[in-house]
C-alpha positions in Angstrom: 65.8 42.7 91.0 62.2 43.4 89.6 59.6 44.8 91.7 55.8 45.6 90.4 55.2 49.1 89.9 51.9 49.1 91.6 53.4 48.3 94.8 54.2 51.0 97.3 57.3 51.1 99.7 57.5 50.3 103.2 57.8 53.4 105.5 61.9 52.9 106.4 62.3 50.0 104.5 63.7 49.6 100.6 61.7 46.6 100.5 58.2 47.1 99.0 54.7 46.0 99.8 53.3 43.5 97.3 50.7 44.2 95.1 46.8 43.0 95.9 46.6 39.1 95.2 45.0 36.2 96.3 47.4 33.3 96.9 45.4 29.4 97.3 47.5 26.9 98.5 46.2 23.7 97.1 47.3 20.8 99.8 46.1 23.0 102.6 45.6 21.0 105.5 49.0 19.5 104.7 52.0 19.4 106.9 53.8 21.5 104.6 51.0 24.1 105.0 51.3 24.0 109.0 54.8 24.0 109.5 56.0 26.8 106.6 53.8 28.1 104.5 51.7 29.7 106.9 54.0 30.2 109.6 55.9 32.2 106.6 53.0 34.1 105.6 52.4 35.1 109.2 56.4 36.5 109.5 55.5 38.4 105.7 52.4 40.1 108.2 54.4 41.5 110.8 57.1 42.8 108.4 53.9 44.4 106.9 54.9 42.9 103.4 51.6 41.7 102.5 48.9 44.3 101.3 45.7 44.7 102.5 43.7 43.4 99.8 45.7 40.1 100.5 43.6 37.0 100.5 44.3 33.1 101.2 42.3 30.6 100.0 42.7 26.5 101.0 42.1 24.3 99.0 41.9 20.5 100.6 40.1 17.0 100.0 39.4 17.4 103.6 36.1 18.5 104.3 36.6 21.3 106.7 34.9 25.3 106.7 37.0 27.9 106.8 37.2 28.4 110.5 37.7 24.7 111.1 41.0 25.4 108.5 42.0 28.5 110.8 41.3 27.0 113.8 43.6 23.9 113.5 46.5 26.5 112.2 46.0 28.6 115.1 46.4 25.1 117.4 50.1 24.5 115.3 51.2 27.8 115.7 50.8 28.0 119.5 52.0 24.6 119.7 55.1 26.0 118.1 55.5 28.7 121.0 55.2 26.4 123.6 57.5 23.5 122.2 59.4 24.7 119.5 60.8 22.4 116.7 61.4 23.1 113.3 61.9 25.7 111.1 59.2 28.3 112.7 60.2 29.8 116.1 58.5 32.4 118.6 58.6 33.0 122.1 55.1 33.9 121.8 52.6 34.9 119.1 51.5 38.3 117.4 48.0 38.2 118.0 46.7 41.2 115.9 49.4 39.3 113.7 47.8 36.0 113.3 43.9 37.9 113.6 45.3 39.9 110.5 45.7 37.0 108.3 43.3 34.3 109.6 40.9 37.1 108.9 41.8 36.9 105.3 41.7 33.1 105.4 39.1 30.7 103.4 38.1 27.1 102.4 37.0 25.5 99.5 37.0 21.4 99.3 37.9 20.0 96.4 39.6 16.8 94.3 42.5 17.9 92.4 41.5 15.2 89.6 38.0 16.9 89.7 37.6 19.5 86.9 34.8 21.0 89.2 37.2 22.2 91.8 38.9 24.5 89.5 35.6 26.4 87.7 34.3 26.4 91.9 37.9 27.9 92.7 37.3 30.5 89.7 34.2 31.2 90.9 35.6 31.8 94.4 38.0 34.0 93.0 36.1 36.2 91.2 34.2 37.0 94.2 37.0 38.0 96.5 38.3 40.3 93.2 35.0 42.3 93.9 34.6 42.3 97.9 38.1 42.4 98.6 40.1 43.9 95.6 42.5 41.2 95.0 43.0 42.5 91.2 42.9 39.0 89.6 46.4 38.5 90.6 46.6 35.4 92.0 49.5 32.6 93.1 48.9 29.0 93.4 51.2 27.1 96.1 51.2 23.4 95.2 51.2 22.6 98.3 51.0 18.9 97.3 52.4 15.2 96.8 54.4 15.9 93.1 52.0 13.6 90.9 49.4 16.2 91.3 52.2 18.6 89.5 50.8 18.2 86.5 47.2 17.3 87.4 46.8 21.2 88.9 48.6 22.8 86.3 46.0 21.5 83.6 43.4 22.1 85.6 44.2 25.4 86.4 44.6 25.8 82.9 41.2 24.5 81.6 39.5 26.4 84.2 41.1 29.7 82.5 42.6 30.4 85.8 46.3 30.8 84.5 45.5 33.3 81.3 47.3 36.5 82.1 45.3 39.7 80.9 44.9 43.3 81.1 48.1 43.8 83.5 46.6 40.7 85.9 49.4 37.8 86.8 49.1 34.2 87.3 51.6 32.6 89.1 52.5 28.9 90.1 54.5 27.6 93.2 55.8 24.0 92.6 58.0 22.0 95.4 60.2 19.7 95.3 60.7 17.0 94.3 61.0 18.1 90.4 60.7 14.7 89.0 63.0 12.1 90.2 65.4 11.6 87.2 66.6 13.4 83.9 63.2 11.9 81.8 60.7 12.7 84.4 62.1 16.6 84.6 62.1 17.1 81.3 58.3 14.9 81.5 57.5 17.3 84.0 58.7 20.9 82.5 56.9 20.1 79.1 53.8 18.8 81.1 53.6 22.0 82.4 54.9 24.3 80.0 51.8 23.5 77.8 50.1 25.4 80.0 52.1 27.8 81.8 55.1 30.4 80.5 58.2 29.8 81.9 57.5 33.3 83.5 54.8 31.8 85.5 56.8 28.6 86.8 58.5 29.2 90.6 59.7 26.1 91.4 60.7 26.8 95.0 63.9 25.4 96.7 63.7 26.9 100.2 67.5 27.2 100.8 67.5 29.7 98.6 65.7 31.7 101.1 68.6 31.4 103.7 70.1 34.7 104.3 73.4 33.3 104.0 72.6 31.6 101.0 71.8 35.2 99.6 75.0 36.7 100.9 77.1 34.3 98.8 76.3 36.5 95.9 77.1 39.9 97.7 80.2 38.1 99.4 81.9 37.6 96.0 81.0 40.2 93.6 80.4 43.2 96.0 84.3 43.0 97.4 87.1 43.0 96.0 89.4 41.1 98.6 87.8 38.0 97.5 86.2 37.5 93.5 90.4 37.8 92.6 91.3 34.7 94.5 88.1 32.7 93.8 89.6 30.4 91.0 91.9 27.7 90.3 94.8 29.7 90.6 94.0 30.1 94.3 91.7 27.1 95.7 92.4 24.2 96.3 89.0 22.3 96.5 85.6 22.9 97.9 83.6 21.0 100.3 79.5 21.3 100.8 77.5 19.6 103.6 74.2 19.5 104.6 74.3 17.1 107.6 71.1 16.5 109.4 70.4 15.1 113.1 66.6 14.1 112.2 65.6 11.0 110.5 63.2 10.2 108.1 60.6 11.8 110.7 57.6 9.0 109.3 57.9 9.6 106.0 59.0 6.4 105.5 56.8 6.0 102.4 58.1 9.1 100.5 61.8 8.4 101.5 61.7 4.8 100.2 61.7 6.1 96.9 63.6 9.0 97.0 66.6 8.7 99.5 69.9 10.8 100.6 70.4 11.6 96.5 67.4 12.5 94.8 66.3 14.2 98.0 69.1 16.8 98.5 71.9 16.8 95.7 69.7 17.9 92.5 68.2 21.1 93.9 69.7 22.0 97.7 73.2 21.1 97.3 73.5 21.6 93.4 71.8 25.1 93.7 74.6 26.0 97.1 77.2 24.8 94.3 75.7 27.1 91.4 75.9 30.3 93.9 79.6 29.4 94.7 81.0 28.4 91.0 79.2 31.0 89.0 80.5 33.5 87.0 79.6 37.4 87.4 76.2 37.8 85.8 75.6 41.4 84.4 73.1 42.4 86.5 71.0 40.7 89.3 68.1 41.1 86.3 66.4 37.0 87.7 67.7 35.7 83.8 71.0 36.7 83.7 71.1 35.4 87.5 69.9 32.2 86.3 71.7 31.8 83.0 74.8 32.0 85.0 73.8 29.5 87.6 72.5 26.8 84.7 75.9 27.0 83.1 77.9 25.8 86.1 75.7 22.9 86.4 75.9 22.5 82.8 79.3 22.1 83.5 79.6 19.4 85.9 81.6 16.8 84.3 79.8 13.7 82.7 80.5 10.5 84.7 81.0 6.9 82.9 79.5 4.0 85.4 82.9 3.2 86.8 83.7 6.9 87.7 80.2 6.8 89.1 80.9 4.1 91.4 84.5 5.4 92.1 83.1 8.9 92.7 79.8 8.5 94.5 79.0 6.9 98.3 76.0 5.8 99.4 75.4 5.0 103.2 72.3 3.9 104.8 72.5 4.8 109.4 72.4 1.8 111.6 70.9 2.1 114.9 72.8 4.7 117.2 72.6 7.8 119.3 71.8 11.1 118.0 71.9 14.5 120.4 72.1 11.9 123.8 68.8 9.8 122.5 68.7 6.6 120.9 67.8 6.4 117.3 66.2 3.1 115.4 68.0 2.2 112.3 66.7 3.2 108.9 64.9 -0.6 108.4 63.6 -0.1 111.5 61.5 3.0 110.9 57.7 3.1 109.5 56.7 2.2 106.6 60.4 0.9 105.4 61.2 -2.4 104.0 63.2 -4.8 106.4 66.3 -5.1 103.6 65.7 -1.4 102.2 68.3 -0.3 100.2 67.8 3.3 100.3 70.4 5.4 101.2 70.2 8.0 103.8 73.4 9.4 103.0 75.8 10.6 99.9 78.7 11.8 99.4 80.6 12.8 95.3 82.9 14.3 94.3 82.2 16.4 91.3 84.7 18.5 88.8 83.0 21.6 87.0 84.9 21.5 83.5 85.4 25.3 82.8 87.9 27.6 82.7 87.4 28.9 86.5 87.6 25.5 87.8 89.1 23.2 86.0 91.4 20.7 88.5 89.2 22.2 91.5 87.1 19.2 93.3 83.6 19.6 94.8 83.3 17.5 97.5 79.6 17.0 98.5 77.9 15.1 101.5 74.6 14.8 102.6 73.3 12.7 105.7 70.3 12.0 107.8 71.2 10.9 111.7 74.5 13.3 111.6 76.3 13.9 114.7 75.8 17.1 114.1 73.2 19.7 112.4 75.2 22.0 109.6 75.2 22.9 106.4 77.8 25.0 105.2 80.4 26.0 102.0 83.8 25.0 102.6 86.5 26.8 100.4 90.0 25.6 101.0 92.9 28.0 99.8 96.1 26.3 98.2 98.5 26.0 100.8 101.6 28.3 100.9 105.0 26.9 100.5 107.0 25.9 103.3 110.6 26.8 102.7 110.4 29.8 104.7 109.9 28.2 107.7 112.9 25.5 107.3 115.0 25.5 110.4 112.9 26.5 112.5 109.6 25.3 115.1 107.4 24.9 112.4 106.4 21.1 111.4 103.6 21.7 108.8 101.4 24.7 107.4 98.4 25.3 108.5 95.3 25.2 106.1 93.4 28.3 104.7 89.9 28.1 105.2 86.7 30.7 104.2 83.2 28.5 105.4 80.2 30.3 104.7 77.6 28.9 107.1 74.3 28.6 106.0 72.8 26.9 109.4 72.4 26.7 111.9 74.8 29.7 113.3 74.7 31.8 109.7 77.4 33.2 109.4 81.2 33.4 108.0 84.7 32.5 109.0 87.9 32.6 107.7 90.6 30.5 109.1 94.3 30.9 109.0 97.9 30.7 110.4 99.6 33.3 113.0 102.5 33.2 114.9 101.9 32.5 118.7 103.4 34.8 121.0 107.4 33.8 121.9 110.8 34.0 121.2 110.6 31.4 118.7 108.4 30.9 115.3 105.7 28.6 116.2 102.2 29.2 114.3 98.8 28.3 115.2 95.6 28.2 112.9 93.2 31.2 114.5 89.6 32.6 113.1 87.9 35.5 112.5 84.2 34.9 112.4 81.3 36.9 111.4 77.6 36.1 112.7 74.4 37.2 111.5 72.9 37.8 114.7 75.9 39.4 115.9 76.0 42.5 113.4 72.1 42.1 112.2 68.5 42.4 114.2 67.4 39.0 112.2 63.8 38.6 112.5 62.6 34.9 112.9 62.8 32.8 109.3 62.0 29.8 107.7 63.3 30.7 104.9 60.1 30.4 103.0 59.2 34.7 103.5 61.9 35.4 100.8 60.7 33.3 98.1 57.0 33.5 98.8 57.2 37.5 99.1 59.3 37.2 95.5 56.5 35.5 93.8 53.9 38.0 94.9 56.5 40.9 93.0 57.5 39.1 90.3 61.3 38.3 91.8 62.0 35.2 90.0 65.9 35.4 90.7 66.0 32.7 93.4 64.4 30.2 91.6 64.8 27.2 89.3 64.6 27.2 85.7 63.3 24.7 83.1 67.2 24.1 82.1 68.7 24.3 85.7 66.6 21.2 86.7 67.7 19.5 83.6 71.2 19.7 84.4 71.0 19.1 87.7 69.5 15.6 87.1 71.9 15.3 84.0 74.6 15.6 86.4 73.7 13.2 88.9 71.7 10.5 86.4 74.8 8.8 86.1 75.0 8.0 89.3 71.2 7.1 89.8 71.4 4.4 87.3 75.3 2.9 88.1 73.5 2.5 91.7 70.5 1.0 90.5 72.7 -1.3 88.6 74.9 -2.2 91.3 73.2 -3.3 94.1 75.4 -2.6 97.5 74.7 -5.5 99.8 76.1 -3.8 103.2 73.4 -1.7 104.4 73.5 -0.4 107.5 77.2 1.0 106.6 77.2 3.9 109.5 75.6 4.4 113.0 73.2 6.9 113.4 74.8 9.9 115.2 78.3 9.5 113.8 79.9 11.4 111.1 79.0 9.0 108.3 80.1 5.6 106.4 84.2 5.5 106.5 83.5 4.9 102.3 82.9 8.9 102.6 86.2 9.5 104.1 88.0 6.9 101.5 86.8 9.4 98.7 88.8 12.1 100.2 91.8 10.0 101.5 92.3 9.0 97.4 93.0 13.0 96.9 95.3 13.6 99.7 92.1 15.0 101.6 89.7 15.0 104.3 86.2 16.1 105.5 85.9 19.2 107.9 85.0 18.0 110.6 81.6 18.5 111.5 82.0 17.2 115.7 
């Protein structure tokens, strides 16, 4: 993968420290801020990742000074010691830590639509260039609600503030959501490509940082017990959940016009698929990482309305029970219409038309309210034949199973059939699993250290590109606008803490199949 040349290697560590930069997060004293990006920035300090000409600039419509900004960070990250939650978790904090990087910390207030804000920012920047050293590299989060997208990127660009020169890099974070159907992408990615190189562009899916996300790759195509057997010939369909016991969590107002599809199933679950179905790229070079990735998506079978509607659920949870404690329903929740018809779950089935898969189903299933937390890769192996066991205590096969899981409990089992002890031939299905935290010292994650440490080097591998969004909205358009033409009139269809709508397991049931568990 690439790394800058100017940076120099941790003592003990292959891993390098990044080169001097100044990273502003623009949406600073936003949730997202509190909860990961900082928290992330903090784990990046005590891995001593981040160099000491590192400086972070907020930038915020609220009026606030710089310690005011560090101050209320410093409040969030205690509170996360003392009651957990989340992504972020410490048993206690890292003072000279924290000291390190709030030291570095400061405020500008500004309006994203004011052109101002960016020539103050510039201004700002060129300041901390010459007191601290930050080199003119700097990397802007965005931080921010996804019409601003656009709105930063130009201004960032009138203000000169993303012209690369004499060696210096300019570097943009963008979240999700990446538009919220196959125009507005493509909108979006030439919006911003006026402006910006594709070189520049991170747009940041933070399952990507996931360990076991990352080990899919080195799970495949470093062994060679299992790239063989990864193909038609051998599986016999694939399932991939992300099943959530939170709700909406107040964000009734964003959810109402995003919901269970456009929320997890273009970038999460799609890029999850991409690391599964590839094919070998010819070097972990972040382009020929990426071309790979884009042509499974690009693969993804084109759906005609009625496949759509034959191929696609859509759920919305009812009032229920989730971990012991009661849970409204969906309409019941802030800021949600009484008759919403969002749905707060999905579940497709998708075929990937190449030569590798061709006949294999995806089965994918996304839910808020689960009964359980998980999100994991299901591979299910063709089952053997039977006519060996004829005549004797054995009623049916059982299945062969590999499940990478990507949370909560990262780690990887394979499940298959042994004999139980006795005179007679009786089998039992058994598993050999493999934890992270079993085999590996893990150091506390959110999954955002990865990604923003990659941008600071110039790593662009786990990231989306222009065409990998456009595929994955291509993919899943069809089902966007057979829903939006088809009303369903049975919301709630599933109570919150169950498994899901019984539509989900229909979809299965019509293939002879059904969902692993997740109770």
């Amino acid at each position: 993968m690439t790394r800058e040349s100017d940076a120099a290697a941790v003592a003990g560590d292959s891993a390098m420290v990044a080169p001097p930069c100044a990273m502003v997060i623009f949406g600073a004293a936003g949730d997202l801020t509190k909860r990961l990006v900082v928290p992330s920035l903090y784990d990046l300090v005590r891995a001593k990742r981040l160099p000491e000409q590192f400086r972070l600039v907020g930038v915020d419509l609220a009026a606030k000074t710089a310690a005011e900004w560090s101050q209320g960070l410093s409040e969030m990250m205690n509170q996360f010691v003392v009651q957990g939650g989340g992504e972020f978790h410490v048993d206690q904090l890292d003072q000279a830590a924290w000291h390190w990087l709030t030291d570095r910390m400061t405020y500008l207030q500004g309006d994203l639509n004011d052109p101002g804000t960016y020539r103050r920012l510039g201004d700002h920047l060129a300041e901390l260039d010459k007191k601290a050293g930050t080199a003119g590299n700097y990397l802007f989060y965005l931080a921010v609600a996804d019409r601003f997208f656009s709105v930063a990127v130009s201004g960032l660009g009138a203000a000169g503030l993303a012209n690369e020169q004499q060696g210096q890099w300019r570097r943009v974070v963008i979240e999700k959501p990446f538009g919220h159907d196959l125009a507005s992408a493509r909108a979006l990615n030439a919006d911003i490509l006026k402006t910006l190189s594709e070189s520049q562009i991170y747009r940041i899916d933070h399952f990507l940082g996931k360990e076991t996300v990352q080990n899919v790759m080195a799970l495949r195509f470093a062994n060679g017990l299992f790239e063989p057997i990864w193909n038609r010939d051998h599986i016999d369909h694939i399932q991939i959940t992300a099943a959530e016991t939170v709700g909406i969590e107040r964000r009734g107002k964003f959810y109402e016009t995003t919901g269970a599809l456009r929320d997890m199933v273009p970038n999460h679950l799609f890029q999850l698929l991409a690391m599964t179905a590839m094919e070998p790229p010819i070097s972990f070079d972040a382009d020929a990482v990426r071309v790979k990735k884009a042509e499974v998506i690009q693969a993804i079978r084109p759906m005609s309305e009625a496949e759509a509607l034959q191929n696609a659920v859509r759920a919305q949870y009812a009032a229920g029970a989730v971990l012991g404690k009661p849970a409204n329903a969906y309409r019941q929740e802030p800021d949600v219409a009484p008759d919403s018809a969002t749905e707060t779950f999905m579940a497709c089935k998708l075929n990937v038309d190449n030569w590798r898969w061709a006949g294999v189903p995806f089965y994918l299933r996304t839910g808020k309210y689960m009964t359980r937390r998980l999100t994991e890769i299901a591979i299910r192996f063709h089952q053997a034949p039977f006519t060996l066991f004829r005549g004797t205590d054995v009623e049916r096969l059982h299945p062969n199973w590999m499940i990478l899981r990507i949370q909560p409990e990262e780690g990887i089992a394979l499940q298959f059939a042994a004999k139980r002890p006795g005179p007679t031939v009786m089998l039992d299905s058994v598993s050999m699993n493999f934890a992270y935290k079993d085999h590996f010292n893990l150091a506390p994650s959110t999954g955002y250290e990865t990604l923003i440490y990659d941008c600071m080097i110039g790593d662009a591998t786990l990231f989306q590109r222009a065409d990998n969004i456009e595929a994955g909205w291509q993919a899943v358009q069809p089902i966007l606008d057979a829903w939006a033409n088809n009303p369903l009139q049975n919301f709630p269809n599933y109570a919150a803490g169950s498994n899901g709508p019984t539509a989900a397991d229909e979809l299965l049931a019509r293939d002879g199949r059904v969902w692993r568990p997740l109770d």
